[in-house]
PyMOL commands that place a pseudoatom at each C-alpha (Angstrom):
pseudoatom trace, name=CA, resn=UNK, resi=1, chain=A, elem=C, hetatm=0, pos=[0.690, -2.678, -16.735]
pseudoatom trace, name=CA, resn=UNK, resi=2, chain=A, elem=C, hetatm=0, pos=[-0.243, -3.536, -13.002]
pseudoatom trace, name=CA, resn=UNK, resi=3, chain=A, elem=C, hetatm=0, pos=[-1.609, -2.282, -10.369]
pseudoatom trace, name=CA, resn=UNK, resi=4, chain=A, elem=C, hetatm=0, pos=[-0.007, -2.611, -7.043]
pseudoatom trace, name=CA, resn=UNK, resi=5, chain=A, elem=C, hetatm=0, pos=[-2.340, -2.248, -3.994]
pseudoatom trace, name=CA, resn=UNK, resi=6, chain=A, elem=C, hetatm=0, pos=[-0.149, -2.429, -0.528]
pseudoatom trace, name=CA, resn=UNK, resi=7, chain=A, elem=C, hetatm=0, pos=[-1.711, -2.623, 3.139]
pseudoatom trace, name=CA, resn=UNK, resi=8, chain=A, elem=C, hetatm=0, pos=[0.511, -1.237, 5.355]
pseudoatom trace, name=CA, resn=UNK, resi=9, chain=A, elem=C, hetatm=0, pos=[1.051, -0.032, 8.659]
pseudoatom trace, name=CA, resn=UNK, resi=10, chain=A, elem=C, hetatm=0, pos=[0.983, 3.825, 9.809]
pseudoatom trace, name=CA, resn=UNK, resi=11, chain=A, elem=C, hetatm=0, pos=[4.593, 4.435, 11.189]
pseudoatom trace, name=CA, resn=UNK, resi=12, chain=A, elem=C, hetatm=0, pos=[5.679, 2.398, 7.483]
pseudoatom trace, name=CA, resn=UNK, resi=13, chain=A, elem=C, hetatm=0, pos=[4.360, 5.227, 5.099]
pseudoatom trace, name=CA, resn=UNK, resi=14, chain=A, elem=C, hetatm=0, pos=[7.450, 7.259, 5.590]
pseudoatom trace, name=CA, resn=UNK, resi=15, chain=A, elem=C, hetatm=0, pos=[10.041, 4.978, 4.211]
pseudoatom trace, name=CA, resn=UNK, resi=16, chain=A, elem=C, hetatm=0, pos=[7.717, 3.325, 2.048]
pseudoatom trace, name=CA, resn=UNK, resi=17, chain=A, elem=C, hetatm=0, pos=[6.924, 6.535, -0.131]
pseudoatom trace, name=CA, resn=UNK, resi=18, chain=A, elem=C, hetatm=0, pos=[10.854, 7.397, 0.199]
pseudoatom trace, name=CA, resn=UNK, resi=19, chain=A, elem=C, hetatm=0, pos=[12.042, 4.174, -1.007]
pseudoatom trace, name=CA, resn=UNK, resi=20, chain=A, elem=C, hetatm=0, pos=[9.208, 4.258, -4.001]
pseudoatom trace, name=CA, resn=UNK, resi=21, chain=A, elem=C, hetatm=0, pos=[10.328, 8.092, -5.065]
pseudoatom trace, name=CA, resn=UNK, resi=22, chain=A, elem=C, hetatm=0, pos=[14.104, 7.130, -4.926]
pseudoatom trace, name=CA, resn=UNK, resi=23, chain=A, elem=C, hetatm=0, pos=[12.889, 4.332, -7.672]
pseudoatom trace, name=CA, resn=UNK, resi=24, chain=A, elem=C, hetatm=0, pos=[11.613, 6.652, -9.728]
pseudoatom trace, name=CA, resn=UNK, resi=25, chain=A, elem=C, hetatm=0, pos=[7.991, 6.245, -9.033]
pseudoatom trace, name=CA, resn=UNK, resi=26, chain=A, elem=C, hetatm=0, pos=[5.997, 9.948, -9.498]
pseudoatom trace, name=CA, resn=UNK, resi=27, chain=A, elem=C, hetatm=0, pos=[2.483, 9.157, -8.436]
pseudoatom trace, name=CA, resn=UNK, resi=28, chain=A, elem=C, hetatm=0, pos=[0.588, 6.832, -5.796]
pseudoatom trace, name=CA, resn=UNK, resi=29, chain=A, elem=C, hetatm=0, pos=[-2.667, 7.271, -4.063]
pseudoatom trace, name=CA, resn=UNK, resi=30, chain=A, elem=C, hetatm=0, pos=[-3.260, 6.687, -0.699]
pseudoatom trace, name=CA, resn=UNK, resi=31, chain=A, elem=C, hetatm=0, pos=[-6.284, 5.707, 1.788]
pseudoatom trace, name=CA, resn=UNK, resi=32, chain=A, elem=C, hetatm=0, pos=[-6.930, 5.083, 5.038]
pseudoatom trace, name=CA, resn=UNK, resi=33, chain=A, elem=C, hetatm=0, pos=[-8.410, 1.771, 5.772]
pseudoatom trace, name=CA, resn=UNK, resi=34, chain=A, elem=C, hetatm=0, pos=[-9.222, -0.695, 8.673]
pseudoatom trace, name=CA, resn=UNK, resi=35, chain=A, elem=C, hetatm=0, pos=[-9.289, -4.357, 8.433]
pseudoatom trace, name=CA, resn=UNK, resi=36, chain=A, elem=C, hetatm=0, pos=[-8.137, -7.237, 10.133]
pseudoatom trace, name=CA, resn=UNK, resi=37, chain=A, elem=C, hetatm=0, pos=[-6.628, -10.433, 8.962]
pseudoatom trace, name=CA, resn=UNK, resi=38, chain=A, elem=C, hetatm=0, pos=[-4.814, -13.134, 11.174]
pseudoatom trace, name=CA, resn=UNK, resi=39, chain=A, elem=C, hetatm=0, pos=[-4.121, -10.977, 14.509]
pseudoatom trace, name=CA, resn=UNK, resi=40, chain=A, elem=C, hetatm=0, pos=[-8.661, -10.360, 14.474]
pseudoatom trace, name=CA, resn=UNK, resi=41, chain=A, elem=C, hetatm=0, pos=[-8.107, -7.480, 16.556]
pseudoatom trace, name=CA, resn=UNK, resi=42, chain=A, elem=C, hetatm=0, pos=[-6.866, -6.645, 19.970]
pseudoatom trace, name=CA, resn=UNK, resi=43, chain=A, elem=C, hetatm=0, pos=[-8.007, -5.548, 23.812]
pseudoatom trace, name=CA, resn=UNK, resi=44, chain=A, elem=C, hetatm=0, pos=[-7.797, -1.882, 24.323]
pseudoatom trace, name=CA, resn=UNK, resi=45, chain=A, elem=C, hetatm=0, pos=[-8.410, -0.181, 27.790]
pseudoatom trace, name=CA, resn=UNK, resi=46, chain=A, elem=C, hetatm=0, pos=[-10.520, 3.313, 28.383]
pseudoatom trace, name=CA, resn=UNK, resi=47, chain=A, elem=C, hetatm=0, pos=[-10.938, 4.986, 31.634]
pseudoatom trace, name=CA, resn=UNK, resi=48, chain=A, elem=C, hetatm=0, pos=[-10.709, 1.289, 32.775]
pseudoatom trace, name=CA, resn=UNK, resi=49, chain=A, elem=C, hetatm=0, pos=[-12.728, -0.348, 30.764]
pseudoatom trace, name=CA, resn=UNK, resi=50, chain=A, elem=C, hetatm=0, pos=[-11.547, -2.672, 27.825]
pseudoatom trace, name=CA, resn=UNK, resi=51, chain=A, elem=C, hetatm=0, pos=[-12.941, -3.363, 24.507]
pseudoatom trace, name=CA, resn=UNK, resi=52, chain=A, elem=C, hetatm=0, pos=[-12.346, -5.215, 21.837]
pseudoatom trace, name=CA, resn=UNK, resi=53, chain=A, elem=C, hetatm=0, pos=[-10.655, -3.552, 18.586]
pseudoatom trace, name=CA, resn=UNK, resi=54, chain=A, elem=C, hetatm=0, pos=[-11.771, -5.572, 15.958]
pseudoatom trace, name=CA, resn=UNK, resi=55, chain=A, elem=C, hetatm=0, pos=[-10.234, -3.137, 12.857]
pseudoatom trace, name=CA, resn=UNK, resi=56, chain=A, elem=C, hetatm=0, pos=[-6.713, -2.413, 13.050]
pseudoatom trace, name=CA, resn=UNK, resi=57, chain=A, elem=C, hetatm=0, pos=[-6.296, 1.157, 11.330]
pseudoatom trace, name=CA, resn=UNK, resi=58, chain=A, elem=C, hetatm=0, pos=[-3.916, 0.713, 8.375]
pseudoatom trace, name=CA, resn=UNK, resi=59, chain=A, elem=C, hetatm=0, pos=[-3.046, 2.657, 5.055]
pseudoatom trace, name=CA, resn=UNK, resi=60, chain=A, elem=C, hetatm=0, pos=[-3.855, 1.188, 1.511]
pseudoatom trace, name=CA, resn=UNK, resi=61, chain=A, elem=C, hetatm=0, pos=[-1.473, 2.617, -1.384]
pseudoatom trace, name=CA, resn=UNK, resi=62, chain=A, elem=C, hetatm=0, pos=[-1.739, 2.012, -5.120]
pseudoatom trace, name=CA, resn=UNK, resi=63, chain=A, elem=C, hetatm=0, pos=[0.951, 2.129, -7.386]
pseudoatom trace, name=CA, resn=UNK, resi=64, chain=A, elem=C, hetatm=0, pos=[0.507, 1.769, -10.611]
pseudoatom trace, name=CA, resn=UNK, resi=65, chain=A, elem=C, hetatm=0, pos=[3.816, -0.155, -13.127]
pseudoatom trace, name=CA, resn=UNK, resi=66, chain=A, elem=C, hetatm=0, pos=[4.766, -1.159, -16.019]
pseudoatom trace, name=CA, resn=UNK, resi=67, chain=A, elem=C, hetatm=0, pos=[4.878, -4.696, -16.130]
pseudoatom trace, name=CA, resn=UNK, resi=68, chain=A, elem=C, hetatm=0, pos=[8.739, -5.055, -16.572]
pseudoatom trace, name=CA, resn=UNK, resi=69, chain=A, elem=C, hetatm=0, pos=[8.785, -2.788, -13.108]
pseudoatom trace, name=CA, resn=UNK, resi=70, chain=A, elem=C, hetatm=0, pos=[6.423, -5.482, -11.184]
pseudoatom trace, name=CA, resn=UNK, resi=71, chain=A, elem=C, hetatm=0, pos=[8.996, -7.366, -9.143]
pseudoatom trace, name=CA, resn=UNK, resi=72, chain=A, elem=C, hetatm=0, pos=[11.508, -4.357, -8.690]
pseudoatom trace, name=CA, resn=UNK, resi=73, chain=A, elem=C, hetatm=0, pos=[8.583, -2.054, -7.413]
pseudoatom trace, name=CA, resn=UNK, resi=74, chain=A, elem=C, hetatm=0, pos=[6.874, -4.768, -5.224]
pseudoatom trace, name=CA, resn=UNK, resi=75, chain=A, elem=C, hetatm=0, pos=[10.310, -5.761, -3.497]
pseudoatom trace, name=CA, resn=UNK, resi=76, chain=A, elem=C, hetatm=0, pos=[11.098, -2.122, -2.547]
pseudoatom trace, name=CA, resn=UNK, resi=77, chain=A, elem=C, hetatm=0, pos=[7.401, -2.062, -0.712]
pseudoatom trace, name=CA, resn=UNK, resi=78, chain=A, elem=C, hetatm=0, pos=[8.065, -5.194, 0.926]
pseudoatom trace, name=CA, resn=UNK, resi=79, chain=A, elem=C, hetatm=0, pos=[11.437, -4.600, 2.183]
pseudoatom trace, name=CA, resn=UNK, resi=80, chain=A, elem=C, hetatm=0, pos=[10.441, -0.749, 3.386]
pseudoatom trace, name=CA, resn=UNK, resi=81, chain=A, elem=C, hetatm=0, pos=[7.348, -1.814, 4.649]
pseudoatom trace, name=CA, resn=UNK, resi=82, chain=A, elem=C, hetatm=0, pos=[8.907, -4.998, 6.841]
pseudoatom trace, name=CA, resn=UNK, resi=83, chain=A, elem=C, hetatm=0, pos=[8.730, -4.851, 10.660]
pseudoatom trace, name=CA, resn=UNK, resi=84, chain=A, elem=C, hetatm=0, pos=[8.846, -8.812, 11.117]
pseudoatom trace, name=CA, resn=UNK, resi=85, chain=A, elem=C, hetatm=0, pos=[5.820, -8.389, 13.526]
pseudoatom trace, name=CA, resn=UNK, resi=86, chain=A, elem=C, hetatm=0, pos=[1.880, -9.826, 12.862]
pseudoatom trace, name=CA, resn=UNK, resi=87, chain=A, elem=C, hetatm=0, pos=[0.029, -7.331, 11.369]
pseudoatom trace, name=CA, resn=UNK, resi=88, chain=A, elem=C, hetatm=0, pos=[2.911, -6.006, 8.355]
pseudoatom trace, name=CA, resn=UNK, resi=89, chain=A, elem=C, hetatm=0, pos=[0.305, -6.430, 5.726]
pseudoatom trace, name=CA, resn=UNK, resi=90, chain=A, elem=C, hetatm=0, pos=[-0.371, -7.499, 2.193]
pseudoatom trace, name=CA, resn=UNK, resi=91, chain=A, elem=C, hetatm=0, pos=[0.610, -6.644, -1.011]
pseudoatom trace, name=CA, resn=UNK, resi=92, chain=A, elem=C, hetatm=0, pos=[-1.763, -7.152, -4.074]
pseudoatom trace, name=CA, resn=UNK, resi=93, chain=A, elem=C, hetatm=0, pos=[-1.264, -6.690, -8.043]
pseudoatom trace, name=CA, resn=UNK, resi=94, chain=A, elem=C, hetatm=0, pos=[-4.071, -6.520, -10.257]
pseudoatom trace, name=CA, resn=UNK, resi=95, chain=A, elem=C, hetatm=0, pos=[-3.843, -6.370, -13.795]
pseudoatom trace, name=CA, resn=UNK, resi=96, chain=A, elem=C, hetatm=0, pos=[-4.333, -2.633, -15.122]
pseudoatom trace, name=CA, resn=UNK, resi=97, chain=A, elem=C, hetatm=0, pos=[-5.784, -2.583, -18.962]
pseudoatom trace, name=CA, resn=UNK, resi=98, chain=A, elem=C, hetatm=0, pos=[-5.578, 0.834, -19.485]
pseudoatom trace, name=CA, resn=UNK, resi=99, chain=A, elem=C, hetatm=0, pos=[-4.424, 4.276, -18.045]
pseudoatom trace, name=CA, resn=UNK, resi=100, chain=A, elem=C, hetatm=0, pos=[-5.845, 7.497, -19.587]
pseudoatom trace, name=CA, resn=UNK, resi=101, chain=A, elem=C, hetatm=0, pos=[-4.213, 11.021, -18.147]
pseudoatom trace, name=CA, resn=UNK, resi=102, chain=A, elem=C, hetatm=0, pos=[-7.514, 13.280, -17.874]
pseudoatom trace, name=CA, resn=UNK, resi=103, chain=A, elem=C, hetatm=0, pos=[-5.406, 16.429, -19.003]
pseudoatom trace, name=CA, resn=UNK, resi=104, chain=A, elem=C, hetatm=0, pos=[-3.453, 14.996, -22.343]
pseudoatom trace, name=CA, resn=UNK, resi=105, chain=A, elem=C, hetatm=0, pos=[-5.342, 12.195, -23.337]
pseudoatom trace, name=CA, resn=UNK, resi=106, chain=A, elem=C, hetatm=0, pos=[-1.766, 10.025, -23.205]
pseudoatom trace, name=CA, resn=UNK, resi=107, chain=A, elem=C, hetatm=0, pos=[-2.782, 6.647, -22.925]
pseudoatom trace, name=CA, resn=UNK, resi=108, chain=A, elem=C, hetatm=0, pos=[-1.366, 2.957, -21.752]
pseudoatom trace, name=CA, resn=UNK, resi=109, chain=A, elem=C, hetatm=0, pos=[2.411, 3.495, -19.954]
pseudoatom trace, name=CA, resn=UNK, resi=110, chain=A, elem=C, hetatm=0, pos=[2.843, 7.055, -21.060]
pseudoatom trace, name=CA, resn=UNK, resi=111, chain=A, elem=C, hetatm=0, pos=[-0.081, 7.968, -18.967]
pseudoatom trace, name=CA, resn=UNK, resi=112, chain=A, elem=C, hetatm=0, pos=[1.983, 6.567, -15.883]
for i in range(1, 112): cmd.bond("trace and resi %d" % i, "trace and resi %d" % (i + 1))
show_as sticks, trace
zoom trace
């Protein structure tokens, strides 16, 4: 099993969590998050003064697959999550050694 943790932008979640259902995926958690990576940041005016916005407001979701899923699930995040402009995001798969589902006890992929 893997974990799949996505950085993505705002306006994205929308089709992102559409495309992910329409796969068949019934459970992700989401977070908002700041960060920065290669854009550092941008100049923002207020009542005429600027500043420097050094963490760009994104949203982190976490999926997690079955490994035979992996490339499937992480191409339909990718592809709904594309704007071809700096500051798309990442997407990052950890291995996941175990999955327990608090109200059964089901274990491993039948937690999922």
């Amino acid at each position: 099993m893997k974990m799949i943790v996505a950085v993505i932008k705002h306006f994205k979640l929308d089709s992102v969590k559409d495309a992910l259902s329409l796969a068949g995926i019934q459970g992700m958690t989401l977070t908002e998050v700041k960060g920065f990576g290669r854009q550092k940041g941008h100049i923002e005016i207020y009542r005429g003064s600027s500043y420097e916005v050094r963490f760009i407001p994104k949203l982190k979701l976490e999926v997690a697959v079955p490994d035979n899923r992996l490339g499937e699930i992480i191409g339909i995040i990718q592809k709904a999550a594309h704007t071809g402009e700096i500051g798309d995001g990442k997407i990052f798969v950890y291995d996941l050694n175990d999955v327990i589902r608090i109200r059964t006890g089901e274990r491993g992929e039948e937690a999922l």
